[in-house]
N, C-alpha and C positions, 0 to 999 in steps of 0.2 A: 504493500500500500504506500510505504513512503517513497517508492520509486515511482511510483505513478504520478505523485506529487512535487516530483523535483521541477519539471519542467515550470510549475506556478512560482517555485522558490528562487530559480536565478535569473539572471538578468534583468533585463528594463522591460517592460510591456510597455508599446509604442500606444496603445490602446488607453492607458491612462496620461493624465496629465503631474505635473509636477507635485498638486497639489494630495493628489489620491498617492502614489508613489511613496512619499514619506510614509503615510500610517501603513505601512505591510511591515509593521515590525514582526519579528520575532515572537515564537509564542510564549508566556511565561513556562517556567518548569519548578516545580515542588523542589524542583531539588537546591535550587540556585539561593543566590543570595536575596535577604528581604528586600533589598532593591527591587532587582530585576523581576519582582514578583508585580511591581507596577506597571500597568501598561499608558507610557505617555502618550496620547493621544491628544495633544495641544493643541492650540487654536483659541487659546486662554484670552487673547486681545483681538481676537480677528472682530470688525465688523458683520462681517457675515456668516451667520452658525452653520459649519458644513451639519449636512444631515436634517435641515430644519427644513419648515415649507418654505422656508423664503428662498433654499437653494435650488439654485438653475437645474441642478442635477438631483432632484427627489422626486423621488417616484421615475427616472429614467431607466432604462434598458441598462447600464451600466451597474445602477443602484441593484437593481429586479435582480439582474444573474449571479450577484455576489455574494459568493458561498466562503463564509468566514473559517470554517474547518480547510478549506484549501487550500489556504492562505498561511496556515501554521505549520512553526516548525517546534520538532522540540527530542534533545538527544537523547531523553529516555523516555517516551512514550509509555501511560499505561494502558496494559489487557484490560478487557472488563472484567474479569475476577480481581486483578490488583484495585479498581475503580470501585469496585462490591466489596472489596476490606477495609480500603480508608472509607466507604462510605460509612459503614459497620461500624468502625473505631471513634468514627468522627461526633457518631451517634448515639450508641451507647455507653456513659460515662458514670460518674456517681448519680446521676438522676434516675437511673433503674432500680437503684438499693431502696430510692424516696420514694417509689412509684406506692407501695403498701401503705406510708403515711398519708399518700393522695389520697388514696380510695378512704381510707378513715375521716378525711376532711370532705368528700364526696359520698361518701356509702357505698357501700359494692356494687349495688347494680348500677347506679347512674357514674361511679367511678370507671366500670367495667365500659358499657355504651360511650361513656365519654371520652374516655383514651381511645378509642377507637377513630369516633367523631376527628379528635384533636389531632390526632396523625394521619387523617383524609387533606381535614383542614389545612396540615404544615405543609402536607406531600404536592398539593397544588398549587400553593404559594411557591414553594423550589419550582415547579416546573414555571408556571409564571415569571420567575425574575429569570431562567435559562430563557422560556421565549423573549420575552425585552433586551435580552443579551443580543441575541442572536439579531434581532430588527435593528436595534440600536449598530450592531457591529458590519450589516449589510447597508446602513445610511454613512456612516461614517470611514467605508470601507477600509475599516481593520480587525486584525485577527480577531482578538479579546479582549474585553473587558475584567475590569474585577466588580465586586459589590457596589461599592463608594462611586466607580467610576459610571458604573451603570447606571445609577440613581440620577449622578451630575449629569453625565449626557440627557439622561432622558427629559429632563429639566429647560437644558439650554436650549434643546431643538422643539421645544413643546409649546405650549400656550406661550404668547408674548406676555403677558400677566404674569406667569413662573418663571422668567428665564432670572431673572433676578436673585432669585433664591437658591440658585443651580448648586454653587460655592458650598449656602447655606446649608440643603442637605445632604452634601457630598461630606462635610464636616463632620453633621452630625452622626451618618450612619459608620463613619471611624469613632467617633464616641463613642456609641454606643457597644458596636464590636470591642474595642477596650476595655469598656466597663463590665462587658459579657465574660470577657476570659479573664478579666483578673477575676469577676465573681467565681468563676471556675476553681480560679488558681485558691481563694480564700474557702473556698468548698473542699478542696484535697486538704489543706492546712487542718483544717478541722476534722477531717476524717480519718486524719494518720493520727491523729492525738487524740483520740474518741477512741479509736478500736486501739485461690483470688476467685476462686473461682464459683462463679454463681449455681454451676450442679453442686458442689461443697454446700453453700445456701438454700440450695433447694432439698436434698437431700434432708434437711431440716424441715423444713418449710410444709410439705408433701404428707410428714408423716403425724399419722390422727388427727387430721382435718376434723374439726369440726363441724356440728350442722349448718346451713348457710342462717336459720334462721336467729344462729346467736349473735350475730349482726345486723348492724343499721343494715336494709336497704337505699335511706336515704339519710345522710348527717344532716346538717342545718343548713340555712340559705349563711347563717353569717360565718359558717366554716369554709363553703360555696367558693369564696377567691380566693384561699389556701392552697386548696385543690388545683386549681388555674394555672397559679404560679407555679408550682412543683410538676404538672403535670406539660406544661409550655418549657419549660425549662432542660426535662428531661427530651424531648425533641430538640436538641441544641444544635442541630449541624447545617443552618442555614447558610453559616459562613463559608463553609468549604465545598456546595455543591458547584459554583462557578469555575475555585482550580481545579477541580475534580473533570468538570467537562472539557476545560480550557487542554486537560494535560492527556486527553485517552487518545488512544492509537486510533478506536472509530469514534469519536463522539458521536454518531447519529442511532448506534446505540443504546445511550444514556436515557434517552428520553421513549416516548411510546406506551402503550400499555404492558405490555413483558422489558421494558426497559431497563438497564441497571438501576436505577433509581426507583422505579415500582415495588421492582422485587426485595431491593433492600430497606426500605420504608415499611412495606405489608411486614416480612424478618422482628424488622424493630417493634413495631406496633404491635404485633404479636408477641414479644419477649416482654414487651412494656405491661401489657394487660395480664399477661398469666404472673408476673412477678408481683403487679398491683392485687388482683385478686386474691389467689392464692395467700399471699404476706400479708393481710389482711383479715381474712378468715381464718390464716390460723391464730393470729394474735391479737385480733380485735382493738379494744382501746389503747390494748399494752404497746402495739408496734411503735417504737423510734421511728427516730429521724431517716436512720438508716438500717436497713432490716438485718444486719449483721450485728448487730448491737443487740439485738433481741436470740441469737444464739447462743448457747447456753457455756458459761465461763469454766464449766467445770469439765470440759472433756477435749482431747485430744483435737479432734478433727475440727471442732468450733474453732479452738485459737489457732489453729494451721490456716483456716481460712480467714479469721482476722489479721494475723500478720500479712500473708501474701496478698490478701485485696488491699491493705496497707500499702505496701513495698511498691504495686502497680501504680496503685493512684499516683504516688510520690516520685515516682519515676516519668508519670504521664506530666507529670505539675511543667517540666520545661517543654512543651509540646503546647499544651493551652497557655504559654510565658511569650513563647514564638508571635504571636500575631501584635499583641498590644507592644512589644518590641520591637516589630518592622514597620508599625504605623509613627509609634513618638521617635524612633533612632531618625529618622532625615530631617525632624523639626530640631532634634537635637544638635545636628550635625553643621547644619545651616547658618547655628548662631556660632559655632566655633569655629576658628581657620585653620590653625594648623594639624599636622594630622596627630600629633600625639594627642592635644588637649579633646580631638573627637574623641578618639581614644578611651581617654582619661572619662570623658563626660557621659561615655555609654556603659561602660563599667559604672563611674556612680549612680546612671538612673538603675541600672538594672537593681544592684544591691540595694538603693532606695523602693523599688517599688516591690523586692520580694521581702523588704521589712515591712513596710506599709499592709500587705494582703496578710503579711502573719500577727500582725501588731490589731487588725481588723478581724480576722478569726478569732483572735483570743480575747475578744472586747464582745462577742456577738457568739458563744458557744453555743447558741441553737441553732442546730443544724439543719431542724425541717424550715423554719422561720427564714434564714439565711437563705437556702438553696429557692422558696418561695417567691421572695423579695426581689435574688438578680434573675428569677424567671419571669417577671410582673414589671420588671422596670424593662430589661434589654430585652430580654428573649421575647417580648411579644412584640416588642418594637419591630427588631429584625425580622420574625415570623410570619407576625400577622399584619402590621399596618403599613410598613413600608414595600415590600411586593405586590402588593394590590392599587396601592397607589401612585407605583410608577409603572403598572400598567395601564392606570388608567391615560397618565400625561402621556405616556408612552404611542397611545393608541387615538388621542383624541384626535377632530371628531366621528373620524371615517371608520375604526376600525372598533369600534364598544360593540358590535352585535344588532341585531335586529331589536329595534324599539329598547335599544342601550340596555340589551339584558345582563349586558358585562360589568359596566359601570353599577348596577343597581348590587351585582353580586358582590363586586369589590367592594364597594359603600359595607355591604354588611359583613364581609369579613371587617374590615375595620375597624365599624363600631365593635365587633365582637372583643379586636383588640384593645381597641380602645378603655372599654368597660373593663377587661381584664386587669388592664395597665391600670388604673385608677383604684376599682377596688382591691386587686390584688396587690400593691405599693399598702393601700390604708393598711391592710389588716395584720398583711407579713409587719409591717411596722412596730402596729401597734403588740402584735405576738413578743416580739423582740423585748419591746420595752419590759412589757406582761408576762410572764411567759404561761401563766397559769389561766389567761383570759382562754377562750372560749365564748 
């Protein structure tokens, strides 16, 4: 396949001009430095926004045939089974140990339905910000985008009204990414000083189930955005579906109904619901924060699996350290000139910000509360309100659907987020402060 595609990779095509020519960059690779993980696609002062309606060249024949996957290059390509384990890894994290406290803050069966629901709801959002990639990458004709970059384009080429803001939520959605992984990073912190494998936990968990009916089928409405949080939260891989596509040897793959990304989502949502259920019914009001905490301290095999799901997480911590690193190190870099004092200034943020995330887990030792909180702040942000919303700038006004049934959809995932974000921030809060409220 990558020989078929050399002939797009070298030379000049006489068929573009100067301007299209420059963005054929290179495609990012996972592998590379946090740099080159950014795709510059400038145009930052141009008057006229390539890709917008006001260009000469939107909606052309030029724009129409250009296929962004053919356009990339990248020295280590992944298989789709390599794309189906980082999707897996990216996914499944300490949010699956919380999934039991969920369903306690939901009740079984509407925790059981609702993780379901909430992993339909995330799985179409991913797909969602892949299609705006891919529109956005054939108006602008270059390979890829990232998150951040997707959002700004869609922005600058979109309503005149919004281009204004383009900067604004290009910024924010690097905030928020930030704020997501260092809440990650402050979630392992907590969970190595609290207590790998989840048959080890199940193997617990499985045995004398009790009746279903010694459990709520429904907790309270005002546990309700407890649930939300922890349960948004443990979907966390909105961030990584873009390198993920950006990096596979067929991306056309990824997408589809049997597509990488279907099949590893339905995976997850079914490991998420049988861990919430199941952790739940057996331990009812007793389950922690994390359902490893509820195994039992006096036997071999319990603390074998306390230390190694330990030892994992702690070892996973420079992995979710990775992104809020390669976002703040170039604002870092910029203020400094010479190369030792960058040097010098990336080492102090880093050892500043892994004191910060542990100085912050140890001030905030509730762990269902904590993992709630950065689910209800970021994770619905990235999830649920910003992939619907830059589909809609993305697509306005010609492409929302017949009688705008797209727009009315996105509208309601939003508020869905929306509402999540608000009540779920109050109440993870006020838990925090409380820890005995209810």
């Amino acid at each position: 396949m990558k020989d078929e595609r050399d002939p797009l990779l070298g030379g000049s095509d006489n068929s573009l001009d100067t301007n299209e020519q420059q963005h054929l960059l290179a495609r990012p690779d996972l592998r590379s430095s946090p740099e080159n993980m950014i795709v510059d696609v400038g145009h930052e002062n141009d008057s006229l926004v390539p890709g917008s309606r006001d260009d000469p060249t939107y909606g052309s024949s030029v724009n129409e045939t250009y296929d962004p996957s053919m356009h990339r290059t990248l020295e280590h390509p992944t298989t789709n089974l390599d794309t189906m384990i980082h999707l897996l890894k990216g996914n499944i994290g300490t949010g699956i140990l919380a999934m039991p406290d969920a369903f306690k803050n939901a009740g079984l069966y509407v925790g059981l339905f609702g993780t379901l629901l909430m992993g339909v709801i995330c799985t179409h959002c991913m797909h969602v910000l892949v299609k705006c990639s891919h529109e956005l990458c054939r108006r602008l004709q270059v390979p890829s985008l990232n998150f951040a970059e997707v959002c700004h384009r869609s922005f600058e080429s979109g309503p005149i009204g919004l281009r204004r803001y383009s900067t604004l939520v290009r910024n924010l959605i690097n905030m928020f990414l930030v704020i997501t992984q260092l809440g990650f990073c402050c979630v392992y912190f907590v969970f190595v000083a609290a207590n790998i494998r989840l048959t080890c936990t199940f193997y617990y968990v499985l045995q004398d189930l009790p009746n279903t009916h010694t459990v709520k089928p429904f907790a309270t409405w005002a546990q309700l955005p407890l649930y939300f949080g922890t349960a948004v939260y443990a979907f966390e891989g909105i961030g990584i579906v873009l390198p993920l596509e950006n990096n596979m040897k067929t991306p056309e793959d990824f997408g589809g109904m049997t597509g990488v990304l279907n099949t590893g989502m339905v995976i997850v949502a079914c490991l998420y619901t049988a861990v919430g259920f199941f952790g739940y019914l057996k331990y009812g009001e007793d389950v922690q924060g994390s359902i490893t905490l509820n195994l039992p301290g006096d036997q071999f095999i319990a603390q074998l699996v306390r230390i190694m799901m330990a030892l994992a997480i702690f070892f996973s911590y420079g992995l979710q350290f990775y992104v809020p690193i390669s976002i703040l190190s170039p604002s870092v870099k910029r203020r400094l000139h010479s190369e030792q004092a960058q040097l010098i200034g990336e080492y102090l943020m880093r050892v500043g910000l892994v004191v910060f995330t542990f100085l912050l887990a140890a001030m905030i030792p509730n762990l269902g509360a904590v993992i709630s909180l950065v689910g209800a702040v970021s994770s619905s942000t990235l999830a649920l309100i910003f992939p619907p919303l830059i589909e809609i700038v993305t697509f306005w006004p010609d492409g929302l659907g017949k009688r705008y049934w797209v727009l009315w959809k996105d509208i309601g995932i939003m508020m869905f987020g929306i509402c999540g974000f608000v009540f779920g921030t109050y109440t993870s809060v006020a838990q925090i402060i409380n820890p005995n409220l209810h």
